[in-house]
BADREN-272388 format. One record per residue (C-alpha): residue number from 1; residue in three letters; x, y, z. Coordinates in pm, 1 decimal, m for minus. Each point is the difference from the previous one (the first is absolute). Example, Ala and Ser with C-alpha at 12.3 -4.5 7.8 and 13.67 -1.06 7.14 Angstrom:
2
{n: 1&res: ALA&X: 1230.0&Y: m450.0&Z: 780.0}
{n: 2&res: SER&X: 137.0&Y: 344.0&Z: m66.0}
end
This chain:
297
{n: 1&res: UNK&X: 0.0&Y: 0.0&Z: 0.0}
{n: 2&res: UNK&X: 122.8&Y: 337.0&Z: m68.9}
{n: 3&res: UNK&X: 204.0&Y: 240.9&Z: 254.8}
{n: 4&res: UNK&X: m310.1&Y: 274.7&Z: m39.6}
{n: 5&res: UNK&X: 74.2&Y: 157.6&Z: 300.1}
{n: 6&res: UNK&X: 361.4&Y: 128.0&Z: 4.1}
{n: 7&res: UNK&X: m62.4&Y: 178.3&Z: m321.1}
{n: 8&res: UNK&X: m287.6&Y: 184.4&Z: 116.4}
{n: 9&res: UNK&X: 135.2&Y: 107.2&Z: 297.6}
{n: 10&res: UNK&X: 326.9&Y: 83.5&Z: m220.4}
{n: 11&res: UNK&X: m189.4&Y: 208.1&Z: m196.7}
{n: 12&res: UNK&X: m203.9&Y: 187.5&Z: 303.9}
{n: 13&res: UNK&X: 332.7&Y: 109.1&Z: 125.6}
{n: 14&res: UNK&X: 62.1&Y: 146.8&Z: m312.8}
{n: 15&res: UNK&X: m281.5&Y: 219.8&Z: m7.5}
{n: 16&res: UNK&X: 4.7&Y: 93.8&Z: 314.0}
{n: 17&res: UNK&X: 312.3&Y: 224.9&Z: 82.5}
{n: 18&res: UNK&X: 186.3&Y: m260.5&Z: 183.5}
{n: 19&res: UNK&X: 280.2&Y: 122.8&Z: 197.4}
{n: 20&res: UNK&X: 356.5&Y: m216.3&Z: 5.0}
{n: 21&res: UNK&X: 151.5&Y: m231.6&Z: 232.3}
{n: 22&res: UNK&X: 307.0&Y: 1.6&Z: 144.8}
{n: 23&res: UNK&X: 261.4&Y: m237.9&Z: m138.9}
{n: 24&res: UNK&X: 28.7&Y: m310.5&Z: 175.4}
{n: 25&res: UNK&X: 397.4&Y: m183.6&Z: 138.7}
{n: 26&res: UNK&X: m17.1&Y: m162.5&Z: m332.4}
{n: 27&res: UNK&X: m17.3&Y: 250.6&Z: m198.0}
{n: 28&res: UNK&X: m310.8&Y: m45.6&Z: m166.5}
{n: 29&res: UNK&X: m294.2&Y: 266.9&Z: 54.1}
{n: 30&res: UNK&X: m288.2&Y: m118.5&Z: 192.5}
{n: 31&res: UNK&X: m394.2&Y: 54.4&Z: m204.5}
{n: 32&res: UNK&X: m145.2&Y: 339.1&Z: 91.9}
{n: 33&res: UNK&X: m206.0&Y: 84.4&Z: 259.6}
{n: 34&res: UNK&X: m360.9&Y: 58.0&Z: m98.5}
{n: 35&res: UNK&X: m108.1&Y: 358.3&Z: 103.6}
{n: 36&res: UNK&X: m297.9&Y: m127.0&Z: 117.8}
{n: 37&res: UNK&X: 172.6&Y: m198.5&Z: 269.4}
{n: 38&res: UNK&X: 34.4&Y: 265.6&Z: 264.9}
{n: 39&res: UNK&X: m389.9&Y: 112.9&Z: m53.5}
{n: 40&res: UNK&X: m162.0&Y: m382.8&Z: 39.1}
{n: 41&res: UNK&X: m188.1&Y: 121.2&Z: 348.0}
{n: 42&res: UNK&X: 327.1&Y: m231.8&Z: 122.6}
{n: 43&res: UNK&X: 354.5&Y: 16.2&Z: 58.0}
{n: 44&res: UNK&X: 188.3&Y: m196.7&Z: m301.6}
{n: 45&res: UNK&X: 142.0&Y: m256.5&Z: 244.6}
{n: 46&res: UNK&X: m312.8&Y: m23.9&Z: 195.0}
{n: 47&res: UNK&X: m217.8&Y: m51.6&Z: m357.9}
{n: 48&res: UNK&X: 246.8&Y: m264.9&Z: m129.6}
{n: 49&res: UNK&X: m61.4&Y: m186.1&Z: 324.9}
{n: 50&res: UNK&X: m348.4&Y: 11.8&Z: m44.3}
{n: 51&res: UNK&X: 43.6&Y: m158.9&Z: m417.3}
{n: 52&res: UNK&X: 251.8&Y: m263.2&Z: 178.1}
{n: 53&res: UNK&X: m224.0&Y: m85.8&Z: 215.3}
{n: 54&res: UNK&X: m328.8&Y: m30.1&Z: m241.0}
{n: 55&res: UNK&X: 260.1&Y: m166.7&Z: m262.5}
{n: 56&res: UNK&X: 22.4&Y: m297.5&Z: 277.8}
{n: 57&res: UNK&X: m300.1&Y: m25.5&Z: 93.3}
{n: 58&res: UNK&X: m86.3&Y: m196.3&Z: m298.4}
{n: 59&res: UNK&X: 284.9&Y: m123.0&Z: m64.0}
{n: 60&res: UNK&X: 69.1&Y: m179.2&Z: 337.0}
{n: 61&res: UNK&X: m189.8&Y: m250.9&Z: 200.6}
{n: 62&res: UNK&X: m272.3&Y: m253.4&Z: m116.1}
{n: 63&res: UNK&X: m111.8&Y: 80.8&Z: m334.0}
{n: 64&res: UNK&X: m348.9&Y: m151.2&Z: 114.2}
{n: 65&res: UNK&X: m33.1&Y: 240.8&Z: 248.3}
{n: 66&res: UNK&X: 46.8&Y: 292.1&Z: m167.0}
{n: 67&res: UNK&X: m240.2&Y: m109.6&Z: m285.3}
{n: 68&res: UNK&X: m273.9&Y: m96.4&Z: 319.7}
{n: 69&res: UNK&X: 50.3&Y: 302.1&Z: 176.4}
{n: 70&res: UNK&X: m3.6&Y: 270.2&Z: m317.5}
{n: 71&res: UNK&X: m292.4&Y: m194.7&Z: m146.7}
{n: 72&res: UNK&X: m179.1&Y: m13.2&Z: 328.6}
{n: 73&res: UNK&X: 38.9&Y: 377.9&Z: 57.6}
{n: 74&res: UNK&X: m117.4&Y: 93.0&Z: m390.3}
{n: 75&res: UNK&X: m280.9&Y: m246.4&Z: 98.8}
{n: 76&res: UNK&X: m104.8&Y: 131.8&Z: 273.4}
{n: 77&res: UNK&X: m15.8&Y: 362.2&Z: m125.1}
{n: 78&res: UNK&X: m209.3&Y: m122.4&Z: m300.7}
{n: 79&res: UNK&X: m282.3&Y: m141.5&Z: 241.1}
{n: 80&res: UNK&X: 6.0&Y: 316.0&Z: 160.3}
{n: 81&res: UNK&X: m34.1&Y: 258.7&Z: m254.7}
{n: 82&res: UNK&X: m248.7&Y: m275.7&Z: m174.7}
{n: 83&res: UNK&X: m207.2&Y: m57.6&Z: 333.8}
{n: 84&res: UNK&X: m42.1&Y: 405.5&Z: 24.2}
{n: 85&res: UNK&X: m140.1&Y: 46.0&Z: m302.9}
{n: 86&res: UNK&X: m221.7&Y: m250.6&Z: 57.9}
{n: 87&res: UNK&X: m138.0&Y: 181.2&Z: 356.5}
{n: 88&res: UNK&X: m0.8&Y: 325.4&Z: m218.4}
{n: 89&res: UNK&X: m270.4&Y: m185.8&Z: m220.3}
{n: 90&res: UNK&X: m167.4&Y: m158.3&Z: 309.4}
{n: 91&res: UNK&X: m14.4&Y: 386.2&Z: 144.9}
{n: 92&res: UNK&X: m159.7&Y: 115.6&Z: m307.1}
{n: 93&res: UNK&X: m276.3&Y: m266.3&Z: m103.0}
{n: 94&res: UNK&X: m81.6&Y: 92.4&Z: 400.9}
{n: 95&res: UNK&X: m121.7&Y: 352.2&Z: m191.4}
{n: 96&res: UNK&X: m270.4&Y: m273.1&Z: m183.4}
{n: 97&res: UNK&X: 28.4&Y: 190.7&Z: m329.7}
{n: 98&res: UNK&X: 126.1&Y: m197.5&Z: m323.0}
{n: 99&res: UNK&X: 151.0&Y: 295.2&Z: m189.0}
{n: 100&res: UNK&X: 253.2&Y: 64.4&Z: 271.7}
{n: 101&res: UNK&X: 103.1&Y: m399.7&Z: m30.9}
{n: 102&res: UNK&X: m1.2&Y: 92.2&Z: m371.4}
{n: 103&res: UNK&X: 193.6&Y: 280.8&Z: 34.9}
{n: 104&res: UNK&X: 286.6&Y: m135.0&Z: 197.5}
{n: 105&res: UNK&X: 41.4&Y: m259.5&Z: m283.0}
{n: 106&res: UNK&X: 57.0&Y: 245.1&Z: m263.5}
{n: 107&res: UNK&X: 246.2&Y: 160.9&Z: 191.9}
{n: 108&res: UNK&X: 170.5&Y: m313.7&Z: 90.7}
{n: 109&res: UNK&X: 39.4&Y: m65.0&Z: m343.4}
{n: 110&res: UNK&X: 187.1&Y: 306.6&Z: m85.6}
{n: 111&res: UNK&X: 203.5&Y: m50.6&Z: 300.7}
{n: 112&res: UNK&X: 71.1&Y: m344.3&Z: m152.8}
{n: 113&res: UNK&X: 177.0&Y: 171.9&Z: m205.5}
{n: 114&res: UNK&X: 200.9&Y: 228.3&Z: 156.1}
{n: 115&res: UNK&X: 73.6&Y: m298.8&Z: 231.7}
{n: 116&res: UNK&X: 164.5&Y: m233.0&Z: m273.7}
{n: 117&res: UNK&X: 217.6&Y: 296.7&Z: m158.6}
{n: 118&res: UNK&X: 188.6&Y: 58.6&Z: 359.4}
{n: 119&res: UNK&X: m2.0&Y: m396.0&Z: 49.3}
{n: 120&res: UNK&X: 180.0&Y: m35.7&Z: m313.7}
{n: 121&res: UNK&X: 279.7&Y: 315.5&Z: 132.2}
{n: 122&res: UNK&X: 46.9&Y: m155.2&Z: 344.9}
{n: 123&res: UNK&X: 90.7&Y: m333.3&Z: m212.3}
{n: 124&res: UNK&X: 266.4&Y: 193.7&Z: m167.4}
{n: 125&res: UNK&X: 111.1&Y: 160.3&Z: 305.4}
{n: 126&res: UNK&X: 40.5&Y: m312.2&Z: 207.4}
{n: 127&res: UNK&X: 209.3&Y: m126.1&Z: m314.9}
{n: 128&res: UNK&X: 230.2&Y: 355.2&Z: m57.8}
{n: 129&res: UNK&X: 17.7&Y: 55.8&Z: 429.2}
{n: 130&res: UNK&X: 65.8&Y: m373.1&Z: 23.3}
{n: 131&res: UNK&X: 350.8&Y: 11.8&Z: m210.7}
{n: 132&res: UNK&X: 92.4&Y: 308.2&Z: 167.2}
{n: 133&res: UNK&X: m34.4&Y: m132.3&Z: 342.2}
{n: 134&res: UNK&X: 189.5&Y: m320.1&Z: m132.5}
{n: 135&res: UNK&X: 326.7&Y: 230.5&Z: m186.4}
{n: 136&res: UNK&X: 13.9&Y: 158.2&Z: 332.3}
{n: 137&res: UNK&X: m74.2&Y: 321.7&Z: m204.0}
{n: 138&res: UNK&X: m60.9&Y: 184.6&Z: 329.6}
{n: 139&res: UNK&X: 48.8&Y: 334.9&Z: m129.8}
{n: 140&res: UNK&X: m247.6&Y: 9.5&Z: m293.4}
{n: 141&res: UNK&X: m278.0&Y: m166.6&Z: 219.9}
{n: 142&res: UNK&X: m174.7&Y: 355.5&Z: 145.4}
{n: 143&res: UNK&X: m22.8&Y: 159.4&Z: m332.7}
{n: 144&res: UNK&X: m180.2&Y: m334.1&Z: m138.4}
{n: 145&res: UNK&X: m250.8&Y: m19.0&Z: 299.6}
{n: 146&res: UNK&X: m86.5&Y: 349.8&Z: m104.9}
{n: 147&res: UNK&X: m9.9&Y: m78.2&Z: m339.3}
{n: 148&res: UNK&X: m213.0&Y: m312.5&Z: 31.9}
{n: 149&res: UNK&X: m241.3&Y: 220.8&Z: 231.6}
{n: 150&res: UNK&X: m34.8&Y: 262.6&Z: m231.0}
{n: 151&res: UNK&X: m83.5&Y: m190.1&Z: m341.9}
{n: 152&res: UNK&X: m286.7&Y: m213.2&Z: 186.0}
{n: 153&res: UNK&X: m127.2&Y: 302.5&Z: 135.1}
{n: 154&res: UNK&X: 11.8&Y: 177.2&Z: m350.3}
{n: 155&res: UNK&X: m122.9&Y: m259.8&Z: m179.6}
{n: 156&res: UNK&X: m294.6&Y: m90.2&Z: 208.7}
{n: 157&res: UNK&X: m82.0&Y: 387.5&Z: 38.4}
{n: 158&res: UNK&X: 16.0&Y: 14.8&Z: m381.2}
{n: 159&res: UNK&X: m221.7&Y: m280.7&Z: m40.5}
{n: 160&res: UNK&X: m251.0&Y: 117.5&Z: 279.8}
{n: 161&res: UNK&X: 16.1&Y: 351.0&Z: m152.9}
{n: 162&res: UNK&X: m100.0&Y: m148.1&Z: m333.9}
{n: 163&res: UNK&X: m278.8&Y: m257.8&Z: 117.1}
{n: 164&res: UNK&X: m156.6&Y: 328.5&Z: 207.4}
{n: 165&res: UNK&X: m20.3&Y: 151.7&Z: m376.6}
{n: 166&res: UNK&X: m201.8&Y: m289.9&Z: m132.5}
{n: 167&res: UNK&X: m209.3&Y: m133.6&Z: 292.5}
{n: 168&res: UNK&X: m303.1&Y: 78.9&Z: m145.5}
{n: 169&res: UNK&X: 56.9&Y: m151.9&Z: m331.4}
{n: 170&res: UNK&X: 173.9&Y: m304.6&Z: 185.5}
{n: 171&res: UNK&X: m291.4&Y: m46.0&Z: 259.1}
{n: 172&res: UNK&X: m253.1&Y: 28.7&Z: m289.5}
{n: 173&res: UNK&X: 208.4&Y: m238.6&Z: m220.9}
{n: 174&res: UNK&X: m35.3&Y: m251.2&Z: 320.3}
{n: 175&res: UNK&X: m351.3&Y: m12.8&Z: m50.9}
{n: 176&res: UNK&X: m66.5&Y: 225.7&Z: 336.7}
{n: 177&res: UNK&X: m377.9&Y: 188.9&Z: 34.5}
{n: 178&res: UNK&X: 10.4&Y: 334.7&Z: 60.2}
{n: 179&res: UNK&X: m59.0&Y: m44.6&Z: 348.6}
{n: 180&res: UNK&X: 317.4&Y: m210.2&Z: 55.8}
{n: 181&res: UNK&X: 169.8&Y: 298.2&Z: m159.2}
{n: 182&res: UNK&X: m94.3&Y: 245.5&Z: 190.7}
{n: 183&res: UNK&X: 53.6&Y: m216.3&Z: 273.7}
{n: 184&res: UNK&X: 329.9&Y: m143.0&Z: m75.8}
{n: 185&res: UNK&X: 166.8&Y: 333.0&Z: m97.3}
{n: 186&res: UNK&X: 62.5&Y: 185.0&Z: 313.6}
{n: 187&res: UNK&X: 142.3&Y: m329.9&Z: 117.0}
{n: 188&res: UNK&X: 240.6&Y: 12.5&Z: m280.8}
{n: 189&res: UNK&X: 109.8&Y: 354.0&Z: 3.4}
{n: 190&res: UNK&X: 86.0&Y: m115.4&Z: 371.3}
{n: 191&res: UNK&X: 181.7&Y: m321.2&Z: m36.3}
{n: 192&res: UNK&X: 149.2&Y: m20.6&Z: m365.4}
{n: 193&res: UNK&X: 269.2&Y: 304.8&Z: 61.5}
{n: 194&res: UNK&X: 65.8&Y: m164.4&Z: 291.4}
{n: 195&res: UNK&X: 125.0&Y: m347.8&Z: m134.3}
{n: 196&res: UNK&X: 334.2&Y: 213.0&Z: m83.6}
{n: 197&res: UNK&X: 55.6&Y: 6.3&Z: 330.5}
{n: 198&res: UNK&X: m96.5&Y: m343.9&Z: 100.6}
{n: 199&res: UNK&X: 247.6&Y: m127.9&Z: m278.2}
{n: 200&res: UNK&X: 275.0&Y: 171.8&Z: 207.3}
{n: 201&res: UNK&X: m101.6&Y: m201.4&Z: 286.5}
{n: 202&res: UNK&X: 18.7&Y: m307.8&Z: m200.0}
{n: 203&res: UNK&X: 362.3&Y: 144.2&Z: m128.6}
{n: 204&res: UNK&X: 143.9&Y: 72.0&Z: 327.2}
{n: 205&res: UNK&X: m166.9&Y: m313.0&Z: 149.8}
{n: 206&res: UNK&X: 186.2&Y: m208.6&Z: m308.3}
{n: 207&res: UNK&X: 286.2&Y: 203.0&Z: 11.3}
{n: 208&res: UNK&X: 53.2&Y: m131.4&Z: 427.9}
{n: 209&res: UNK&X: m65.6&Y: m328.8&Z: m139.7}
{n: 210&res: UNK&X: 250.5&Y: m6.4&Z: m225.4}
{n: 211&res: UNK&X: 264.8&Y: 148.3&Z: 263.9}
{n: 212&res: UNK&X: m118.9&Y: m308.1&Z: 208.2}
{n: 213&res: UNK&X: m213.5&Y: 177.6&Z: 234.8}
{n: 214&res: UNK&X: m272.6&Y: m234.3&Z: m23.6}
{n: 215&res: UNK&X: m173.5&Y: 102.6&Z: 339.7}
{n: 216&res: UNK&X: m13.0&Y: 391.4&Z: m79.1}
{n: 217&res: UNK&X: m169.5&Y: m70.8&Z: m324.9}
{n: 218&res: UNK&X: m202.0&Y: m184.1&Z: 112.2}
{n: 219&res: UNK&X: m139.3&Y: 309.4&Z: 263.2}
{n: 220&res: UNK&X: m8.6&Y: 250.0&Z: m291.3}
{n: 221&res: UNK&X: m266.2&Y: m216.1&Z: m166.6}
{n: 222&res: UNK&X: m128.7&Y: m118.4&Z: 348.6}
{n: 223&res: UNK&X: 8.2&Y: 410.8&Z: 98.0}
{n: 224&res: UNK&X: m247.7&Y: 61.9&Z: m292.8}
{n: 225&res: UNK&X: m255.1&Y: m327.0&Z: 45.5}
{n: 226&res: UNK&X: m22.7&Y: 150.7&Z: 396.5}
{n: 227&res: UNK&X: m36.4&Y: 317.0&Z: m152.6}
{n: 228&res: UNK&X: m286.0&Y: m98.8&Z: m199.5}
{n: 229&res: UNK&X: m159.2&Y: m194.3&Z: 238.7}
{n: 230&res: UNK&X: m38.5&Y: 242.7&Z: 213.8}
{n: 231&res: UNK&X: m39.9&Y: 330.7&Z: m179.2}
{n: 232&res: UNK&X: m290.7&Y: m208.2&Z: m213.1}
{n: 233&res: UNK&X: m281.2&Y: 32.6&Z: 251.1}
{n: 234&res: UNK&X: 116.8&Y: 295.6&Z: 133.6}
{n: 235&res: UNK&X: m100.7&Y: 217.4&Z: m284.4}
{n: 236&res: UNK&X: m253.7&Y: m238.1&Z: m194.1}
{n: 237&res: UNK&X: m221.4&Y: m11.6&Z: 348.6}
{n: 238&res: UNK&X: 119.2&Y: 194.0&Z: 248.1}
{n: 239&res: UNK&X: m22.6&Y: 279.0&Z: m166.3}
{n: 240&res: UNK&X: m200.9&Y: m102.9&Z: m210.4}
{n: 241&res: UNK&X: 162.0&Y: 83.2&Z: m355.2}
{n: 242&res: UNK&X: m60.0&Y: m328.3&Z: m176.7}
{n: 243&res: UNK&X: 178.3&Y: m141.4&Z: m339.1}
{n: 244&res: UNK&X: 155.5&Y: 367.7&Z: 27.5}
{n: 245&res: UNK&X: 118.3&Y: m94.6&Z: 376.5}
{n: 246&res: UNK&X: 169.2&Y: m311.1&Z: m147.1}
{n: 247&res: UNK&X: 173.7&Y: 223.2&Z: m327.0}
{n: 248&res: UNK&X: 154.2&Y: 219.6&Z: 328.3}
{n: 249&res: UNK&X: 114.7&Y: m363.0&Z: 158.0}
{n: 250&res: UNK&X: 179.7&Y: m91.0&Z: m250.9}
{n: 251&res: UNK&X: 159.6&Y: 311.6&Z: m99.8}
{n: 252&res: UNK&X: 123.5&Y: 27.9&Z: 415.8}
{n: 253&res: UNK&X: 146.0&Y: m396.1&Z: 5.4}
{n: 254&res: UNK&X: 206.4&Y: 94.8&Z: m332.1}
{n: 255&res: UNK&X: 168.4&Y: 302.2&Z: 148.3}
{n: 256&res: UNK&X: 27.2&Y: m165.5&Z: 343.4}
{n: 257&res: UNK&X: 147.3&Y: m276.5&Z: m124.9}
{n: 258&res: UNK&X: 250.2&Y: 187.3&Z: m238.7}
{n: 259&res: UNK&X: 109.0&Y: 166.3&Z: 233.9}
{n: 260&res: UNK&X: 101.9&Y: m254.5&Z: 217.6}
{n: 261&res: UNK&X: 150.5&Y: m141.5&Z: m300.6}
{n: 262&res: UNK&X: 227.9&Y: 251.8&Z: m110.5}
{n: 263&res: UNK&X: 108.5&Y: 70.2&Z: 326.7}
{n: 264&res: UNK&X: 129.6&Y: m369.0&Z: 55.2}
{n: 265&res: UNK&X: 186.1&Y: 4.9&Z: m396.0}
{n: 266&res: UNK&X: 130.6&Y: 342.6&Z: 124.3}
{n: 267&res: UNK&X: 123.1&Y: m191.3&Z: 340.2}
{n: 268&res: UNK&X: 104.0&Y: m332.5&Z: m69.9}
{n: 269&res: UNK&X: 77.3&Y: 15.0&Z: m358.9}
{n: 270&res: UNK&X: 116.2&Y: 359.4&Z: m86.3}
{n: 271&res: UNK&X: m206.1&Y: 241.5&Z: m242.7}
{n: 272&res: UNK&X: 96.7&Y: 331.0&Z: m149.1}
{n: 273&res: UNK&X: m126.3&Y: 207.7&Z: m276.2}
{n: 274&res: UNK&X: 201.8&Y: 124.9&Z: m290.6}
{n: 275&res: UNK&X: m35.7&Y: 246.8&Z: m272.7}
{n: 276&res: UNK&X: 236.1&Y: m179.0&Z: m258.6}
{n: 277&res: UNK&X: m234.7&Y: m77.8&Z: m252.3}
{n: 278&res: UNK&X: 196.1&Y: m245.7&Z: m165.0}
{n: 279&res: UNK&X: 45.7&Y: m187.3&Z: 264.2}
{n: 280&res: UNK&X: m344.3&Y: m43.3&Z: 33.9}
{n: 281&res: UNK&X: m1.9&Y: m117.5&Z: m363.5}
{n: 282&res: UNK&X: 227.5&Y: m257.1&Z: 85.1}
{n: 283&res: UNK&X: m221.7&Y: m121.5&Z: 251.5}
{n: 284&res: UNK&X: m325.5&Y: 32.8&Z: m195.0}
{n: 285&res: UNK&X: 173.1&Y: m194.4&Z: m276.5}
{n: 286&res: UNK&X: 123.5&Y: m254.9&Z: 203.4}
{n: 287&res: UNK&X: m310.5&Y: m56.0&Z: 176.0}
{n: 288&res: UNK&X: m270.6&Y: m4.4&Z: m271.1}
{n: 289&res: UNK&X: 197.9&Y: m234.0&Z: m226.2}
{n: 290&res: UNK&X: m134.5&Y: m252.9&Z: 280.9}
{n: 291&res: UNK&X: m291.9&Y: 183.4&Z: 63.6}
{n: 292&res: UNK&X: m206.8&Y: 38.0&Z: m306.6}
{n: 293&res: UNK&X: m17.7&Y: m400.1&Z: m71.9}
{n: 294&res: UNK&X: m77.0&Y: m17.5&Z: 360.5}
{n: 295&res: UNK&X: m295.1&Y: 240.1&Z: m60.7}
{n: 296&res: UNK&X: m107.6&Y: m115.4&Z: m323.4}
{n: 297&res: UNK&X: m55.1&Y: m378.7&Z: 178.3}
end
């Protein structure tokens, strides 16, 4: 199999403005240091640490373990977003009117959508992040976090934004009355723009995976289920807003949980934002080569 990463990351320290080594005892000069090193959120020794130390988690101990224990965790916090959206239906056929039961299926439908373009980035993200982490490419790991975060949050937006354009032709083109429009598109103007931000989640939950922090993804997912749960008949009955109460929901779990997110990859992994542009590219390049085939499946 190809060397893929070494080149890429050879060709990120050339755009950036790398600074030089010094010369080592033999003579030979040692790679440049990425500028982005100093800015990670983390010391350089203390962020190489952290890649050493998610480098060995998978590559040390039982194999069958670490399969067990990562599939458990993904399992786990696939029953629980799952087992929410299934209250947030109970919740709402407790309102005993059909168009809002109606209405929450059109706009699960277009969030279908959004949800399989930022599945098919946080594949390619696992698969870029994962042969940084195993090069030991410490220094080019923040500027990729932030990279990765920033293209499924543009994408998704970009979708949303465009879906918002042509909900009512889309709703009408799913056979919806005009009832179930007008019933289902205050729930969307809530929830769609918001699936940008729960595709960060997903990023940054991925993203901790990847590092081989199983247990903190794992709460970002787990942070927006409890989120849910809770903020669902809070506004749907307590005060009394209905399908609009569970639009506001779901819009609070996705920033909750992003947050939370971020704040971990920030932490544990390192994150900074850049300017350079063409570093960017690189990443963008790099990442929807896997990406599109991922999305098109």
């Amino acid at each position: 199999m190809p060397d893929t990463a070494e080149p890429l990351y050879d060709a990120e320290r050339q755009s950036s403005s790398s600074r030089t080594a010094p010369i080592n005892k033999q003579g030979a000069q040692k790679r440049p240091l990425s500028r982005f090193e100093p800015y990670s959120g983390l010391n350089p020794g203390a962020l190489r640490n952290l890649m050493t130390e998610a480098s060995a988690t998978f590559t040390q101990g039982s194999i069958a373990r670490h399969i067990a224990v990562t599939a458990s965790t993904s399992a786990v916090s696939l029953f629980a977003v799952f087992l929410v959206d299934i209250l947030t239906l109970v919740y709402v056929s407790m309102l005993h009117d059909p168009a809002l039961l109606a209405a929450i299926g059109i706009a699960k439908v277009l969030m279908f959508f959004n949800s399989a373009l930022a599945t098919g980035l946080i594949i390619a993200a696992t698969a870029v992040l994962s042969e940084r982490i195993g090069h030991h490419a410490a220094g080019s790991i923040p500027s990729l976090t932030a990279s990765l975060l920033m293209m499924v949050f543009a994408v998704c937006g970009l979708s949303a934004a465009v879906q918002l354009s042509l909900a009512g032709p889309i709703t009408h083109w799913l056979g919806a009355e005009a009832a179930t429009y007008e019933a289902a598109r205050s729930f969307i103007w809530l929830t769609l723009p918001f699936t940008a931000i729960q595709a960060v989640m997903q990023m940054a939950a991925q993203i901790l995976r990847t590092s081989g922090d199983n247990s903190r993804a794992l709460k970002v997912v787990l942070s927006a289920a409890a989120t849910l749960a809770v903020a669902d008949p809070f506004f749907i009955f307590a005060l009394d807003l209905g399908l609009n109460g569970a639009g506001i929901a779901f819009a609070l779990s996705a920033c909750v949980s992003a947050s939370l997110g971020v704040y971990w990859v920030r932490k544990r992994v390192g994150l900074v934002l850049t300017r350079n542009l063409g570093l960017l590219r690189l990443h963008a390049v790099r990442t929807f080569r896997i990406a599109l085939p991922a999305m098109a499946a």
